[in-house]
N, C-alpha and C positions, 0 to 999 in steps of 0.2 A: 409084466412089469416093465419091458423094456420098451415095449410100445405103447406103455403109456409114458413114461420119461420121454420118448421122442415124442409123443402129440402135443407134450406141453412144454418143450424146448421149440416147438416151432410157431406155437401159438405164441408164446411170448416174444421169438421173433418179431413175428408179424403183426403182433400189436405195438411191438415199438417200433416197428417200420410206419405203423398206420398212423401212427404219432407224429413222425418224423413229417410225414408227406401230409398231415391236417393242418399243422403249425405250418403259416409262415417263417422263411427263415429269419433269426435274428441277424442286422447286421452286426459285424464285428465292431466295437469299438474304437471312433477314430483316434488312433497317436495325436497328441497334441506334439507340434513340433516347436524343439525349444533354439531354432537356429537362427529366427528373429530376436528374440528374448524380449525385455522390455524398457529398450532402451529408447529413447525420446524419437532416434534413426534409424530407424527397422538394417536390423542386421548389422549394428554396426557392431566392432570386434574392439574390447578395452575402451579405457574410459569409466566415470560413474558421472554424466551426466551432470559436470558440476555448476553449469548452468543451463541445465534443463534442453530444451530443442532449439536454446538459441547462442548465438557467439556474438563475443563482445565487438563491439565498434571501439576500434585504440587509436588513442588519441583523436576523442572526444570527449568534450569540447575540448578545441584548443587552452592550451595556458590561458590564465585571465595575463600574463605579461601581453598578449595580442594589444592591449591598452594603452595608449600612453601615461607614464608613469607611474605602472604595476608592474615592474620588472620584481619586486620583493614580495610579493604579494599574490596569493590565490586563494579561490572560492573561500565564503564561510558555510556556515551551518545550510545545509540546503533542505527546507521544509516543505516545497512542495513542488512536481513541475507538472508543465500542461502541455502537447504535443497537439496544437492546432492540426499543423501541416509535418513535414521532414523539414522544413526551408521556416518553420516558424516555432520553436518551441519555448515556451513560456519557464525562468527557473526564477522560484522566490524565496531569499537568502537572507542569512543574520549578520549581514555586513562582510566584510571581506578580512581576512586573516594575512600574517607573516607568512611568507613561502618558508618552510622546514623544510630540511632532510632528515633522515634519520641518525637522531645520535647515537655513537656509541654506547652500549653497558656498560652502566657503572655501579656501585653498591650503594647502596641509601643504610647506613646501619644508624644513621640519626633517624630514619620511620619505625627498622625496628633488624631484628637479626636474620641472615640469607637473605635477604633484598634484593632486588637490583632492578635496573631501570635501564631501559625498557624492556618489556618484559617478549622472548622470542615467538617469531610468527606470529605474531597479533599488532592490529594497529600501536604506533605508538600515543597517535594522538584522539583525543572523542573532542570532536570541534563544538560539539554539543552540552557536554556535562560540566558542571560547575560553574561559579565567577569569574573566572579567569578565562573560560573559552569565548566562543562568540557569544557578543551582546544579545538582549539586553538585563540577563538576569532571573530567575523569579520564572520559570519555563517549566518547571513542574509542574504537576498536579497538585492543588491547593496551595499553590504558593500565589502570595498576593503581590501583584505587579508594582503597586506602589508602598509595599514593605520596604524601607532603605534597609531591614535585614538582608534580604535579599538580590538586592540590585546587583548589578555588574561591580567587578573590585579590581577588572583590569584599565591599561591604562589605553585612553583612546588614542588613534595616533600612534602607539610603540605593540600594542597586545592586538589589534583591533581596529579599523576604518569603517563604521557608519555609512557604505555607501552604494548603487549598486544595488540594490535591494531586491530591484525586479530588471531582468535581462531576458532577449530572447534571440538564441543561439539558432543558425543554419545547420544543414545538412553537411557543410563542411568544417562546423565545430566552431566559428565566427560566432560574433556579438555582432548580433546587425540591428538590435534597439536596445537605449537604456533609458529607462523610464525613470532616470535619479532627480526627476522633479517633484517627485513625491516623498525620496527619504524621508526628509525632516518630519513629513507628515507622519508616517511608519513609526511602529513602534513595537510588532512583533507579527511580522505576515505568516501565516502560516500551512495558506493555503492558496491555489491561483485555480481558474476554471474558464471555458467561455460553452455556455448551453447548447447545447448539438441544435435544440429547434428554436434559437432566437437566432431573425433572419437579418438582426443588426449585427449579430457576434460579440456582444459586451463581453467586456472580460472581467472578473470576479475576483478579488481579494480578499481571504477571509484574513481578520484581524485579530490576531487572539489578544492582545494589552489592552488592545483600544474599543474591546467588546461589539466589534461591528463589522458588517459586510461592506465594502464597498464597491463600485460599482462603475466601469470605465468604459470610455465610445473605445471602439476595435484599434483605434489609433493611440492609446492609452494619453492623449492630451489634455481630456475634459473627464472631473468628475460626475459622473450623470444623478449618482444616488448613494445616500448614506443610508443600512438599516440597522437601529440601533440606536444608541447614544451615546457620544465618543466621552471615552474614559469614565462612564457611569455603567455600574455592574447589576444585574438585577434578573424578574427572572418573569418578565411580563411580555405585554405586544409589545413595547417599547425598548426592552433591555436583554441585553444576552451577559452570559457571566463565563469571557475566554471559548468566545466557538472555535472551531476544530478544523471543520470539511461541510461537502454540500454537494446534493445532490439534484438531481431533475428527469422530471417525465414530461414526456411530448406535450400536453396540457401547456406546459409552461410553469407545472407546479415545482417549488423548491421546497430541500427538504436543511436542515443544518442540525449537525451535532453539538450543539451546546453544552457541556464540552468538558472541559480540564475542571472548572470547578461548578459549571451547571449542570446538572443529572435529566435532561432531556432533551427529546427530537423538536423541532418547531417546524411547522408546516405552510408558507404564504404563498400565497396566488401567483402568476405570472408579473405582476406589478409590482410583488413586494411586500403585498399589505398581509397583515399574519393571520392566521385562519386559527389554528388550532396547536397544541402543545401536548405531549404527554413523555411523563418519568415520573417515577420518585425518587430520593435519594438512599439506595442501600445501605444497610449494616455493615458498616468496617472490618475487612480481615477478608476482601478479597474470595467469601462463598455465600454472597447472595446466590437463589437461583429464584426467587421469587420475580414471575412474569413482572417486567416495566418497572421494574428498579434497578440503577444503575450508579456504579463507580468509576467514574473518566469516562464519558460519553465520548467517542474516538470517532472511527472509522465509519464512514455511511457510504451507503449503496443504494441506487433505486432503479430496479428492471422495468425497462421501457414495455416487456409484454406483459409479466405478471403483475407489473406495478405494487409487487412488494418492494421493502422496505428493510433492507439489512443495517444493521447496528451492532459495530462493535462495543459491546458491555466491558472496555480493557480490563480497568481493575478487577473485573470477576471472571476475566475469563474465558467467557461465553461468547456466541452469536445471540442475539435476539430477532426475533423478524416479524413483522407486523403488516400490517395493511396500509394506504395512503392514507385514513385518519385517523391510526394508532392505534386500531385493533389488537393485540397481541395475536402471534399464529402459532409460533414454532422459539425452539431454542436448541442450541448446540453448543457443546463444550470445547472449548480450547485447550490443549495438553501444558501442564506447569515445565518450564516456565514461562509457557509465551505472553506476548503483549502485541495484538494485534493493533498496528497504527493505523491501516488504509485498505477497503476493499474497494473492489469494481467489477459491476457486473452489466452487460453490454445486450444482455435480452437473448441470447443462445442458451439460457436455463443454469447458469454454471456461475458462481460468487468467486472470486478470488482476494486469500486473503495476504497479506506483506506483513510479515511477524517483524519482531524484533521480542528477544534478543537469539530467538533459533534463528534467522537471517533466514527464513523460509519463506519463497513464494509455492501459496497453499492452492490448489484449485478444488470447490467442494462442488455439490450438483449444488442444485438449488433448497433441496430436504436436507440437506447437514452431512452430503457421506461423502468421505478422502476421496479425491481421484488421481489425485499425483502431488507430487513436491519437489522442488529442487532449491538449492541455496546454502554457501556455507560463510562463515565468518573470517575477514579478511578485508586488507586495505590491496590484494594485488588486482588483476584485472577481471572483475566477475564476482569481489568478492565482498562481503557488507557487511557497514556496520552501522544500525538502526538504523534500519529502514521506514523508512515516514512518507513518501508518498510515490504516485507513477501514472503514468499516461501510456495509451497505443496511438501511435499517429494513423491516419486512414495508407498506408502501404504496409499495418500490422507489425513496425520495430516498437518494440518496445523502453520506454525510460523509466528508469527507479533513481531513487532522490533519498539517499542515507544522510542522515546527518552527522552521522559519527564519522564518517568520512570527509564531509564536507563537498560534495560530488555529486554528480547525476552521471548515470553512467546509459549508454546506448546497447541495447542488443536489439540483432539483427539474427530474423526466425534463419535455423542454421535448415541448407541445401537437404530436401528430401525429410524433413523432420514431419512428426505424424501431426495433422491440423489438429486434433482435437487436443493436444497438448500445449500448444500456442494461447496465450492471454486475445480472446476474440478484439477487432478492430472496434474501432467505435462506433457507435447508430448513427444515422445518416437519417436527416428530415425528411418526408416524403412529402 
């Protein structure tokens, strides 16, 4: 008995020896090390990254007092900027505003009970909202520009100056053009652009009152082209109803979100002339998800590789994304309560979105999935409120254009920050 106990203690040894030495060994497990962690500056210690991998440029732009006769006076509503160059950057505004300071709190018990005004750590002013803010009124969605319900109810001159519309500020925060040959033309700019592959450099005003593109030599002196029909709304080749943003691929093809109260993309040739169209207008209550129906056609994007086609769906939501003749591809949900006003996306595969009112800039791949966030709500330096548009200039700073702020604020990628967190540079024509 006992020599059999021992034949089969050693046999079983030895088959698990035989085991041991059949099997490759496994390797052990790498430690994932958490002493980078995942901060925008590999290793950096504290902080939450509140403006993501980059830091702000202070003071910039200079005061608009740099002006004569603006000592009382700074920026309005600023709806869109363009970043040609560092030395050239495009901002288009809703007139220029009273220079404030912040007033003291006080109790408002005429609006209603524990009141009080201004309310702590938060802007005190939205240069954007209401009648009484920057001109010209009627800036909503489905609000009709020429409702006098609507209109502007401040007083021009004391609330307000008409002027200034379009500027383009240097790398050392200067006004070194004012294009105020145009105000009186203006009537709600909303957006500025100059096409990466037009080898004139026009530069692009999109119009939202006056339903129309327009269209400038690089010198902004000569209007070269109207597309649209000024102050007629509609929803054909000829008429746009409050466009938004605009976009473009190498072709020379353009794409416009048509818009605040028209519910589709429109697609024209390098010249202008309009090719094709596709939306419908969604069911009310902000949960459309039905493909190519849309509430507040916003935000547009078009990838120079994939030559898709991003569309922020604001009121519902969503991303939509489509092909260059309005195929539908894809869709993705936006988290409540955002309002996506402005994406960009530069052909490195990756969409970025500019929320408001989560003050988030969002970077998704190209298929709909999170890959980072940074942004919080705030009038101090880095901080936002309704955000509506942005530009990279080609040395990779980046501009965001809050309206609620009244401001275009510069950041500048911070030392050692990871590239692939950074808003890519702009295409460059080959």
């Amino acid at each position: 008995m006992g020599k059999y106990v021992a034949f089969v203690l050693v046999a079983a040894l030895a088959y698990g020896a035989g085991l041991f030495v059949a099997r490759p060994a496994q390797p052990v497990p790498q430690q994932t090390s958490l002493d980078d962690g995942f901060a925008a500056v590999p290793g950096e210690r504290g902080g939450w990254d509140l403006t993501g991998p980059y830091e702000v440029v202070r003071d910039w732009p200079k005061p608009l007092a740099q002006l004569p006769g603006h000592d009382q006076w700074t920026f309005g509503a600023m709806e869109g900027v363009f970043a040609e160059t560092a030395d050239r950057v495009f901002f288009v505004q809703l007139g220029e505003l009273p220079l404030l300071t912040r007033p003291p709190v006080r109790a408002l018990p005429d609006v209603g009970p524990s009141l009080s005004f201004p309310v702590g750590q938060v802007p005190f002013r939205h240069a954007s909202q209401g009648q009484f803010a920057s001109p010209p009124g009627g800036g909503g969605p489905g609000a009709d520009p020429d409702d006098p319900a609507v209109q502007y109810k401040g007083r021009p001159g004391i609330d307000s100056r008409w002027e200034h519309l379009i500027v383009a500020i240097n790398s050392a925060g200067e006004v070194v053009e004012e294009w105020t040959q145009w105000d009186t033309m203006l009537r709600r700019p909303h957006a500025i652009y100059i096409n990466p592959w037009d080898p004139e450099k026009h530069v692009w005003v999109v119009e939202d009152h006056n339903h129309v593109l327009y269209k400038f030599t690089h010198d902004g002196k000569t209007l070269v082209q109207t597309i649209g029909t000024k102050g007629k709304k509609g929803a054909d080749a000829a008429h746009y109803n409050r466009p938004t943003f605009m976009a473009f691929l190498p072709d020379g093809s353009m794409f416009v979100s048509d818009g605040y109260n028209g519910n589709r993309v429109v697609k024209l040739d390098k010249a202008g002339n309009f090719v094709t169209a596709w939306g419908e207008l969604g069911e009310p209550g902000g949960r459309e998800t039905r493909p190519n129906y849309f509430n507040v056609v916003h935000g547009i994007a078009a990838d120079p590789v994939s030559r898709r086609i991003y569309v922020s769906d604001r009121g519902n939501r969503r991303m939509q994304v489509f092909d260059e003749n309005g195929m539908f591809l894809d869709q993705w949900p936006f988290d409540t309560p955002s309002s996506v006003n402005f994406l960009y996306a530069n052909g490195d595969g990756a969409v970025w979105a500019f929320d408001n009112p989560t003050e988030k800039v969002v970077k998704y791949s190209g298929d709909g999935r999170l890959l980072y966030a940074w942004g919080a709500l705030g009038d101090y330096p880095g901080g936002f409120l309704n955000m509506h548009g942005a530009s990279v200039d080609p040395d990779g700073n980046l501009y965001i254009a809050d309206v609620g702020n009244a401001r275009v604020q510069k950041f500048r990628p911070r030392p050692g920050a990871r590239p692939e967190l950074l808003v890519g540079k702009p295409p460059v024509a080959q």
